[in-house]
C-alpha positions in Angstrom: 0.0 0.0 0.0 1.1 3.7 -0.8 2.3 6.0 2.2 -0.3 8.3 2.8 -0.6 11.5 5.0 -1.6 10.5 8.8 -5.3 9.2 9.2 -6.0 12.3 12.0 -5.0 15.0 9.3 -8.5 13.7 7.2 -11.3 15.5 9.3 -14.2 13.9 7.3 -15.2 11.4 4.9 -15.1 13.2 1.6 -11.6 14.9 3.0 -10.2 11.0 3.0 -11.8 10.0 -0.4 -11.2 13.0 -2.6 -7.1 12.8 -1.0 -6.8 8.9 -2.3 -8.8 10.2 -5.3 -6.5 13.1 -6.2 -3.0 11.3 -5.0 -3.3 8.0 -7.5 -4.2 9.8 -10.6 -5.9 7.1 -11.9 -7.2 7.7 -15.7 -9.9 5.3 -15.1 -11.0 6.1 -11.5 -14.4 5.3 -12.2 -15.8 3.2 -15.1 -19.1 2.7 -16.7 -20.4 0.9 -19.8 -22.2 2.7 -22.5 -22.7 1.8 -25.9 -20.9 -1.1 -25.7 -17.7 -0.1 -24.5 -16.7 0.8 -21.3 -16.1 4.5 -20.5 -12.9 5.7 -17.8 -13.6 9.0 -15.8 -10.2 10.1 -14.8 -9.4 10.9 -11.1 -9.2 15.1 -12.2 -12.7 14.8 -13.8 -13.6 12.6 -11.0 -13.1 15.0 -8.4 -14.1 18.3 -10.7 -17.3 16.8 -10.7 -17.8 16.2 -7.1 -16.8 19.9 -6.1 -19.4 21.2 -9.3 -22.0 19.1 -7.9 -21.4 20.4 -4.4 -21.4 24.3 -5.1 -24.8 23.5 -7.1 -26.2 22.0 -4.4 -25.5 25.6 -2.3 -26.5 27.3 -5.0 -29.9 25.5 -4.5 -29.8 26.3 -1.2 -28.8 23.2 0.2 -27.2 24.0 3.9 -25.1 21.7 6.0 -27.4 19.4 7.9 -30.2 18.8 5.1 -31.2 16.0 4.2 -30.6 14.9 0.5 -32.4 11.4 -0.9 -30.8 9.8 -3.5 -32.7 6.5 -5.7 -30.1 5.0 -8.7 -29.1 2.4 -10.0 -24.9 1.6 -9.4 -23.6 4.2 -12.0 -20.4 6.3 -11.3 -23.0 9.8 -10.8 -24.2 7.6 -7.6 -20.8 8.5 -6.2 -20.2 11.4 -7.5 -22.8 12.8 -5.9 -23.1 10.9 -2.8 -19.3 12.5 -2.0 -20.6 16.0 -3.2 -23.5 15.8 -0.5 -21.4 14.8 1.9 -18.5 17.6 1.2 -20.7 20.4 1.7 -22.5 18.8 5.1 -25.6 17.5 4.4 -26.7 14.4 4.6 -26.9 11.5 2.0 -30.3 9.4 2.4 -30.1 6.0 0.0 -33.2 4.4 -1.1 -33.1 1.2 -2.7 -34.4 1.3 -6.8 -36.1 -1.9 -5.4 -37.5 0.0 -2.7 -41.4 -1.1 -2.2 -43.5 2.3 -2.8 -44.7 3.1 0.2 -41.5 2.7 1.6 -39.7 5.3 -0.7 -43.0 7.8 1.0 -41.7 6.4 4.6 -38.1 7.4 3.7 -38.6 10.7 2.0 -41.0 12.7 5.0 -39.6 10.7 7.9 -35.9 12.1 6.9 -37.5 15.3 5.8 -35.5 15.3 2.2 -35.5 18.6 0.9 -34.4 17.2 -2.4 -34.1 14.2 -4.2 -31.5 12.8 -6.9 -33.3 9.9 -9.9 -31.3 8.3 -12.3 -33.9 7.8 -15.2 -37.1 7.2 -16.3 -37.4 3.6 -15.3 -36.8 4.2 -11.5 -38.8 7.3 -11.8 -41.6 5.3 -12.7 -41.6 3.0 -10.4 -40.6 4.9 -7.2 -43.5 8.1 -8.8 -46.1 7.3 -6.6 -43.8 7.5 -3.1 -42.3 10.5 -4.0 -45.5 12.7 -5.7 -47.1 14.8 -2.5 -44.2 14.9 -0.3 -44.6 17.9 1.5 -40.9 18.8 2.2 -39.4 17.7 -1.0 -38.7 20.9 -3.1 -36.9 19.7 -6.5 -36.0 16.0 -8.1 -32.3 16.0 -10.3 -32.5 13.3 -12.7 -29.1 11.9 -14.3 -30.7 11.4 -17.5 -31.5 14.7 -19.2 -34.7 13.3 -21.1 -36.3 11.7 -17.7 -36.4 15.9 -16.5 -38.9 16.9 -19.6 -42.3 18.1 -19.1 -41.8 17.7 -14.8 -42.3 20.6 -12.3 -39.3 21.4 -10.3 -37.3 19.0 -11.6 -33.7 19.8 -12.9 -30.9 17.4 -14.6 -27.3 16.5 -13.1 -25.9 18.5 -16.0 -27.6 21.6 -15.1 -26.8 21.3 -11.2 -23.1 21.3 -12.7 -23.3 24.1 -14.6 -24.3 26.2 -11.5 -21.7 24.8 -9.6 -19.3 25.8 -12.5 -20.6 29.2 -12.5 -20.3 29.3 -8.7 -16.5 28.1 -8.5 -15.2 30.5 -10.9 -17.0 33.7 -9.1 -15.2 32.1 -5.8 -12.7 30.1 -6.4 -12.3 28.7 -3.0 -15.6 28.0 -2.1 -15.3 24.1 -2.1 -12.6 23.8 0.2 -14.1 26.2 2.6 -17.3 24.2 2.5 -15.3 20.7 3.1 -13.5 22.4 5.6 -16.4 23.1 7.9 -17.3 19.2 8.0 -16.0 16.9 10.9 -16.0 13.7 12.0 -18.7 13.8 14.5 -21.2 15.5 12.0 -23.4 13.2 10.6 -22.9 11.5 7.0 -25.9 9.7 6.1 -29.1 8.4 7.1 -29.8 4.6 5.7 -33.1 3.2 6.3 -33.4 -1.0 7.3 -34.8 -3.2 5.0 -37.6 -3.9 7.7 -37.8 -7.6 8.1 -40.5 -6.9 10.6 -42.2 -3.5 11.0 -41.4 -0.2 9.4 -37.6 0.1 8.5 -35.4 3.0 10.8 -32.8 5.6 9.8 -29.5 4.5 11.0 -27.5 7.4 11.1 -23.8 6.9 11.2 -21.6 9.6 10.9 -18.2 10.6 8.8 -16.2 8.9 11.8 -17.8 5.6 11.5 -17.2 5.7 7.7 -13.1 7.4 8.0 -12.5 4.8 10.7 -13.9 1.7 8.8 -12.3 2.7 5.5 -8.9 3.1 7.5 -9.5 -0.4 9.3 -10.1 -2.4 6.2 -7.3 -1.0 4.3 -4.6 -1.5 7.1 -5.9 -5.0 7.2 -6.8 -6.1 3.9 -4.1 -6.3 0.9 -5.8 -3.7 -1.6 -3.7 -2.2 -3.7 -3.7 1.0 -6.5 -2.8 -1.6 -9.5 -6.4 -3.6 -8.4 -9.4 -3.0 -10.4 -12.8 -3.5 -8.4 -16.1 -4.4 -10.6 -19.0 -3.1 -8.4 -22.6 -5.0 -8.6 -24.2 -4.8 -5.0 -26.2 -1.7 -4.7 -24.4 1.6 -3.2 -27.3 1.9 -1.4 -26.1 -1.2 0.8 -23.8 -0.2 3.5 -21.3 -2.9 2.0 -20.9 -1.8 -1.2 -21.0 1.4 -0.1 -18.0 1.4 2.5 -16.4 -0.7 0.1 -16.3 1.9 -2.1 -14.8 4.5 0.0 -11.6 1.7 0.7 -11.1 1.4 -3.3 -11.3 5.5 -3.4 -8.6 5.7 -0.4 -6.6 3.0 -2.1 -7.0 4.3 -5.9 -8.5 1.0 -6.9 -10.4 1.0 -10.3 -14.2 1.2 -9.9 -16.1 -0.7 -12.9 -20.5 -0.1 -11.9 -22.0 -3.1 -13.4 -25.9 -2.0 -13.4 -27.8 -5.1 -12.6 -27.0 -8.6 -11.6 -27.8 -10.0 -15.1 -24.8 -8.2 -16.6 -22.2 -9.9 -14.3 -21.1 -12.4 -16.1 -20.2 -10.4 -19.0 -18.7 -7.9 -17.2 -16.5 -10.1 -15.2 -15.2 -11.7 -18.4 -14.7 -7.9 -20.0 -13.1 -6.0 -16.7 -11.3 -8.8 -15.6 -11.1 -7.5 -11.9 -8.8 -8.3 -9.2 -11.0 -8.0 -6.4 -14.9 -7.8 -6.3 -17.5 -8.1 -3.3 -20.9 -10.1 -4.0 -23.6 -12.1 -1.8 -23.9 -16.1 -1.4 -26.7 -16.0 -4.3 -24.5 -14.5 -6.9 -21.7 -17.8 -5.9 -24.4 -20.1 -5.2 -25.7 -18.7 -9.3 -22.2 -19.2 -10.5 -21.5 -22.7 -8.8 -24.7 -24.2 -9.9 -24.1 -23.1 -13.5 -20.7 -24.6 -13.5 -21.9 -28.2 -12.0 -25.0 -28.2 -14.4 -22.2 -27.4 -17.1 -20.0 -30.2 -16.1 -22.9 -33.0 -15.4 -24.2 -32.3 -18.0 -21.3 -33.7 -20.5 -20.5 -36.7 -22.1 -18.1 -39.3 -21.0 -14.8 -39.4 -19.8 -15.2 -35.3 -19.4 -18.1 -35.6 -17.1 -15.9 -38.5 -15.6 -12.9 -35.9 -14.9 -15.3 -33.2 -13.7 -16.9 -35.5 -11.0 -13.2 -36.4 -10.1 -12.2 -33.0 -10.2 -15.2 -31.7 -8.1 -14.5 -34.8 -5.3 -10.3 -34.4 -5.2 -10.7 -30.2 -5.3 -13.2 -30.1 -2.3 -10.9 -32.8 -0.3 -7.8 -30.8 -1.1 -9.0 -27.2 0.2 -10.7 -29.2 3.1 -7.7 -29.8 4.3 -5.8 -26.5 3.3 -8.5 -24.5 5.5 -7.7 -27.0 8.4 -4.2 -26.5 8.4 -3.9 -30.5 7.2 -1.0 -32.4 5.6 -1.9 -32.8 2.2 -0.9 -36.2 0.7 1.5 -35.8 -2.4 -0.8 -38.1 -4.5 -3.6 -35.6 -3.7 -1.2 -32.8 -4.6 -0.7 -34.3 -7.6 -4.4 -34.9 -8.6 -5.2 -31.2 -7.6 -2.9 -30.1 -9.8 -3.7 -32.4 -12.8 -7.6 -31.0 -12.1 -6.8 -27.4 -11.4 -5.2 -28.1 -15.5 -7.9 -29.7 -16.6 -11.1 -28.1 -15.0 -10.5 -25.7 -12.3 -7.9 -23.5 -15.1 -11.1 -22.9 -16.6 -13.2 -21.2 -13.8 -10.5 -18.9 -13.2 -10.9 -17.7 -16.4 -14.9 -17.3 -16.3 -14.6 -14.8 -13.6 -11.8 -12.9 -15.6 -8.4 -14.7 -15.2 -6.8 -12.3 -12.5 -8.9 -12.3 -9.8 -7.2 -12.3 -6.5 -10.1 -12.7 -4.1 -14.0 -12.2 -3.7 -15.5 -10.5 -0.2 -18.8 -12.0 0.6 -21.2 -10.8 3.0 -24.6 -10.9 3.8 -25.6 -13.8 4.4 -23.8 -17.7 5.2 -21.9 -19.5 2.3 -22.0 -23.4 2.4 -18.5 -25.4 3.0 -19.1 -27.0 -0.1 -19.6 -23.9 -2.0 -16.5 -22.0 -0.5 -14.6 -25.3 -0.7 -15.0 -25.8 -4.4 -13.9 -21.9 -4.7 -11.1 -22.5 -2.9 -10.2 -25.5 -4.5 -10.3 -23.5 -8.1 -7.6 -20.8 -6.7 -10.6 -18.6 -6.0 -10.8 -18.1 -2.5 -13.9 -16.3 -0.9 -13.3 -14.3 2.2 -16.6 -14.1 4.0 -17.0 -10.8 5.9 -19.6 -9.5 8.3 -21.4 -6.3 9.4 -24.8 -4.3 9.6 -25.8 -1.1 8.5 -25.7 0.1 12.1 -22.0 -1.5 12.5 -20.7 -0.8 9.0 -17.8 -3.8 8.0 -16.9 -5.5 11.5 -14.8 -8.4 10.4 -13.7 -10.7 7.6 -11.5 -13.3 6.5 -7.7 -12.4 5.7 -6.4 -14.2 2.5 -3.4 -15.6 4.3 -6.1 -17.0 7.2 -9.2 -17.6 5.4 -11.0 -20.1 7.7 -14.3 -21.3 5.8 -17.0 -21.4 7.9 -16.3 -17.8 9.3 -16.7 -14.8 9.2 -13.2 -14.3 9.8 -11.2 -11.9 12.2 -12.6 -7.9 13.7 -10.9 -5.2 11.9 -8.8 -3.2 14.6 -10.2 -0.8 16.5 -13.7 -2.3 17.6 -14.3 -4.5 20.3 -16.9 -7.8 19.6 -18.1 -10.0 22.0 -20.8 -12.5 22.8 -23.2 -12.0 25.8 -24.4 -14.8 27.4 -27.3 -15.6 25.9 -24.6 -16.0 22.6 -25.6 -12.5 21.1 -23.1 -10.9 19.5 -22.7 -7.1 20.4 -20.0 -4.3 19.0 -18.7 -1.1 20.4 -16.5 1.2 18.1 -16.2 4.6 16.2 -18.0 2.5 13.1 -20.9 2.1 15.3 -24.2 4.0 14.9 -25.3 7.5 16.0 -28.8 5.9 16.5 -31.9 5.5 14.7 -33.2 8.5 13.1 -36.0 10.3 15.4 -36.3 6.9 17.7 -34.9 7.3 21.1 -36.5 4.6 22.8 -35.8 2.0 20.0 -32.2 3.5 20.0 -31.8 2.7 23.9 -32.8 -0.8 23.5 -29.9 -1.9 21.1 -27.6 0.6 22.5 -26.1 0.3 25.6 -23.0 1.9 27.5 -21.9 1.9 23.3 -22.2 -1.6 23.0 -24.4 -2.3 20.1 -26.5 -5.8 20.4 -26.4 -7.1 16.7 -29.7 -9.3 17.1 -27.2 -12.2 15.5 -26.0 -15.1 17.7 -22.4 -16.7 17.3 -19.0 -17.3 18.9 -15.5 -16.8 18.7 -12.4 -19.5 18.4 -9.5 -19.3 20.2 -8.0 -17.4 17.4 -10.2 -14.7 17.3 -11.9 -16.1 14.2 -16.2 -14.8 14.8 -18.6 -17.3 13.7 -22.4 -16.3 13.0 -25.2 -19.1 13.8 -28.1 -17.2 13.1 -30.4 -14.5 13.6 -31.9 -14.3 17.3 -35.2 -13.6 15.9 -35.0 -16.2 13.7 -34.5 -18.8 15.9 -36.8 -21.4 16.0 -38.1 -23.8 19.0 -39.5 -27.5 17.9 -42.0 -28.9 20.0 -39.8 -31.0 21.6 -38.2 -27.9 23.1 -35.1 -28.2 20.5 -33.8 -24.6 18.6 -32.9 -24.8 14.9 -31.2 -22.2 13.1 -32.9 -22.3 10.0 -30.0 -19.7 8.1 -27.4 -22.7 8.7 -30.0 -25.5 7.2 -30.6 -23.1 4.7 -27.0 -23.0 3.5 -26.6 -26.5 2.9 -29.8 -27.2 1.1 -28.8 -24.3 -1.5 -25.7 -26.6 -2.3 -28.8 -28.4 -4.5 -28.8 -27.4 -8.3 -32.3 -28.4 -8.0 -33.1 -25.3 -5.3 -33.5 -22.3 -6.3 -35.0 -20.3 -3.0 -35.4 -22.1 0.6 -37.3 -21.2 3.3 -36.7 -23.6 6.4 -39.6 -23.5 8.8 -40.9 -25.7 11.8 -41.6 -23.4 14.8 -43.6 -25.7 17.4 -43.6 -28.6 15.1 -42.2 -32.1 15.9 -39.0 -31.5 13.3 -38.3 -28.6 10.4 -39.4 -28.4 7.0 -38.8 -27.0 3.8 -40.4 -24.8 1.4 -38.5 -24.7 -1.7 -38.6 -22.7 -4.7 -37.0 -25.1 -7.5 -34.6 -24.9 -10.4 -37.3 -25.5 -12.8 -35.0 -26.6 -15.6 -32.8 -28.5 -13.2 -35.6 -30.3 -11.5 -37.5 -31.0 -15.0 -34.3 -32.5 -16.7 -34.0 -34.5 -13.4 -37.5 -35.9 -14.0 -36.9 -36.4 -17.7 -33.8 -38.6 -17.1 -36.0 -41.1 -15.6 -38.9 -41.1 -18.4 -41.4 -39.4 -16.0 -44.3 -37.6 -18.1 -44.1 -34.1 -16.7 -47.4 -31.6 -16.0 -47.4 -29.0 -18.1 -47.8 -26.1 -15.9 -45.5 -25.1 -12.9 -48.2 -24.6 -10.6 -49.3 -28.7 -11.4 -45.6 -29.6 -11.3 -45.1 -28.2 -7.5 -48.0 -30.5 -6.6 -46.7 -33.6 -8.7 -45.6 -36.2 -6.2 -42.2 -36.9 -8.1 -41.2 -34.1 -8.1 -41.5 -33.6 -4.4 -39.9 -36.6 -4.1 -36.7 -36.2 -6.2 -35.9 -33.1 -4.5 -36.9 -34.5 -1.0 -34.7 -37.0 -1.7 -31.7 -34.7 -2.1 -32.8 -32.2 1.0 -32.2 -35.2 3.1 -28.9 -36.3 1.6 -27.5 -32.8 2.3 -28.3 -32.7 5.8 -27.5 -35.8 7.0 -24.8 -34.3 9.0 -26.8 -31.9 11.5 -28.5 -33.0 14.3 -31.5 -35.0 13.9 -33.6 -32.7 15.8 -32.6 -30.4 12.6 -32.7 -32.5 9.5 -35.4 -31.6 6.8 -37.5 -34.5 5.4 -41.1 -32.8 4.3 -40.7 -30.2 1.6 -42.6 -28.2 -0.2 -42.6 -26.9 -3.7 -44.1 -23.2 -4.7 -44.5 -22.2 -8.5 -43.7 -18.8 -7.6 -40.3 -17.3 -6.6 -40.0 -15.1 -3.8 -39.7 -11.1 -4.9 -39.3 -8.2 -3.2 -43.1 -6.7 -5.1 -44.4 -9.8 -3.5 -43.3 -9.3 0.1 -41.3 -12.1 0.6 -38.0 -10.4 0.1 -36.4 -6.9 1.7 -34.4 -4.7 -1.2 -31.0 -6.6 0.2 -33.0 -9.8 -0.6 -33.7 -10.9 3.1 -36.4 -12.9 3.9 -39.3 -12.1 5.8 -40.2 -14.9 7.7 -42.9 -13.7 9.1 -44.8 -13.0 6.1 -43.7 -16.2 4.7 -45.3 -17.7 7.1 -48.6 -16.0 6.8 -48.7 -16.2 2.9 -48.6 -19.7 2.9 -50.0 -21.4 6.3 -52.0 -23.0 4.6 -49.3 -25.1 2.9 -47.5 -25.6 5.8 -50.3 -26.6 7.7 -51.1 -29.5 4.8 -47.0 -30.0 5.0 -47.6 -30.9 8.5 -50.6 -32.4 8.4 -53.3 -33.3 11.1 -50.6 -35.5 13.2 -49.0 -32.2 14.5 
């Protein structure tokens, strides 16, 4: 890592982005595609447009302390203007593009946003009937110039600059003067909880929960100016988000890939060294490779199933700090030529290492990873904690969530909750006093997760206290870990494991339709024709129940699955089942389908 000017000498956040920004220099600082090509914004224009966007803000009449809401898609002008909010004082609100309608009305008047950036037509659309009627809202900017046409009090990104412009020449100085005034203790952003249960709260974190983070992570983590970062979760998300402040402190490349659909390609085009994602994009990626390699003929589905078995022995005993026999050495490196060569090269060729967060990643999934020269270092954190901990690539344990970044303090309570204290951790929740007290105590925030810690400092997660589940024999299940090993399945597509006062847990399972109908065809079934007829067909329950019950064979048995159920219809954030960060909501879950689960169950329970 480059020497850099001492951390205290960067009084705010935008102070410590725009000072990696400016000292790398990179000619492709940010990156997006557009017309087919990808598109570089050097670091100058980078940081031009930040301090335009700023002084056009003021010229709006934007003050230090306003609240400013932003709703895009990943796109460099999310970052742009999220650091030129943030340099003159005010505060950035995020909504999800995702964001459920009534939520985005929730967001805007509880934060009281005075104005609010769009990035186009499309998420206009959608978000129009949450945002119409807000009383304190006074003007929408829209990155696209055509979205602005024919709207009252709406503006364009490109006009908001040219004030700026205007405003910089008549006072040269004005920017730094304005990023001058902001400190660490003044508050950054407001970002509203996906809301599992109940209306979602403003966590408000402040510049000094973001500085310190970014300064954590990159004294911890080897990130280095030469990388080049491909970012696909949502800058909205508090990971992808903080993460994006490390790459601007460490000059990393930034490549915005615009929806999870475009992945693929892009990681075959930018070719990164380091990228964050969630389980579902690996668990995506992984089931696409096996279906790939099962799906051959011969002696090259022969080495692939060879290749799959040695590759997840080998790392096995890498992550356990095992001797590794020479005649496995030998047949990992004769697979690594022969199929794992070739996943390397599907995600780019050069990448060093992927974050993961979010949610747990199966053994077996991190294990074949591993196995390919791809490790995965899972990470943890919450948007009231920012990034706590993660794996290191030189002691990545699977199964963790790896070691907590210096300068916060984790432990587990008694009743195995884990709690943080730190500078990353909250202000509090946004005009909620009395929620704030009861999650925040003598600065220890209590996560609401339950885990542990080995003797090497290594923090495990086990679930989510809420979601925590008591069988009628008195048993708990975590349903999170369950879940994890019933996604290894290229036949599951969603899982919801359920079972609360019930004699053992069960499944609901959305399938790989594909996966589960070529499964069917392979032994000359007849298939319904419909989806909604194929959920109910008995051999298909069967074929996947069959599975479920293979893959947990090693839990408990107070925690194995053996009833499942199939639904025709995914789970979607329109239809309730999912938060924006693509959470589940148990609880509605469970009330959208009782029914099922009561037939699931039957009349014996």
């Amino acid at each position: 890592m480059s020497q850099k000017a001492e951390p205290s000498s960067y009084h705010s956040l935008p102070a410590l982005c725009l000072s990696g920004i400016k000292e790398h220099r990179k000619p492709d600082a940010l990156n997006r595609k557009r017309d087919g090509r990808w598109e570089p914004i050097a670091a100058e224009e980078f940081v031009e447009r930040v301090r335009r966007v700023a002084l056009g803000l003021v010229e709006l009449g934007i003050r230090p302390g306003d609240r400013v809401a932003l709703i895009s898609e990943n796109r460099p002008e999310w970052s742009i203007v999220d650091l030129a909010i943030l340099s003159l004082g005010a505060v950035n609100v995020p909504i999800y593009t995702t964001q459920a309608v009534e939520q985005v009305r929730f967001i805007l008047e509880d934060s009281g946003a005075r104005l609010l950036f769009v990035s186009g037509k499309r998420v206009f659309k959608h978000a129009r009937p949450g945002i119409e009627g807000v009383a304190t809202l006074e003007r929408i900017v829209f990155f696209d110039e055509e979205a602005a046409e024919g709207l009252e009090r709406a503006g364009t990104l490109g006009e908001l600059e040219e004030r700026g412009s205007v405003a910089s020449e008549r006072e040269p100085e004005a920017f730094d003067r304005l990023l001058a005034a902001v400190h660490m203790d003044n508050l950054a952003t407001i970002i509203y909880t996906s809301g599992t249960t109940g209306e979602p709260k403003g966590v408000m974190l402040t510049h000094e929960s973001f500085v310190s983070n970014v300064l954590s992570i990159s004294g911890s983590l080897p990130i280095y100016p030469s990388d080049i970062a491909l970012s696909v979760l949502p800058l909205s998300h508090i990971f992808e988000r903080a993460v994006f402040y490390v790459f601007c402190w460490n000059g990393v490349s930034v490549h915005y890939s615009a929806s999870f659909d475009q992945v693929g390609e892009h990681l075959r085009e930018v070719r990164p060294t380091i990228m964050t994602a969630v389980p579902r994009l690996f668990e995506k990626v992984y089931h696409k490779i096996v279906k790939r390699g099962m799906t051959a003929k011969g002696w090259k589905r022969k080495v692939f199933e060879d290749a799959m078995r040695i590759g997840q022995r080998y790392a096995e005993l890498r992550d356990k700090r095992k001797r590794v026999p020479l005649s496995l050495k030998f047949k990992q490196t004769v697979a690594d030529r022969l199929v794992f060569s070739k996943w390397r090269e599907g995600v780019g060729g050069r990448l060093r290492f992927f974050v993961s967060g979010g949610a747990p990643l199966s053994p077996t999934l991190s294990y074949s990873f591993l196995a390919a020269g791809i490790p995965i270092l899972q990470g943890y954190g919450m948007t009231e904690t920012c990034i706590v901990s993660a794996n290191r690539p030189e002691d990545n344990v699977v199964g963790s969530v790896g070691l907590v970044f210096p300068g916060m303090e984790v432990r587990i309570a008694e009743d195995g909750e884990i709690v943080v204290r730190g500078p990353n951790v909250m202000r509090g929740y946004y005009g909620k006093p009395e929620e704030t007290a009861e999650v925040l105590k003598d600065g220890w925030f209590a996560t609401g997760d339950v885990g542990r810690m080995d003797e090497h400092g290594h923090l495990y997660i086990t679930d989510r206290k809420k979601d925590l589940f008591k069988l009628s024999n008195g048993k708990y299940v975590a349903p999170q870990l369950v879940e994890s090993l019933i996604k290894q399945s290229e036949l599951v597509n969603q899982v919801v494991v359920i079972g609360a006062g019930r004699k053992q847990p069960a499944a609901l399972i959305v399938p790989d339709w594909e996966a589960l109908t070529e499964a069917l065809q392979k032994n000359g079934t007849e298939l319904p024709k419909t989806r909604a007829e194929l959920s109910l067909f008995s051999d298909a329950i069967k074929i996947v129940q069959r599975e479920i019950i293979q893959l947990t064979t090693e839990l408990a048995d107070h925690e194995r699955v053996r009833r499942v159920a199939l639904l025709s219809q995914e789970f979607t954030i329109d239809g309730g089942e999912l938060t924006p960060t693509l959470k589940v909501k148990r609880r509605v879950v469970d009330e959208k389908y009782r029914a099922l689960i009561d037939e699931l169950y039957g009349t014996s329970e």
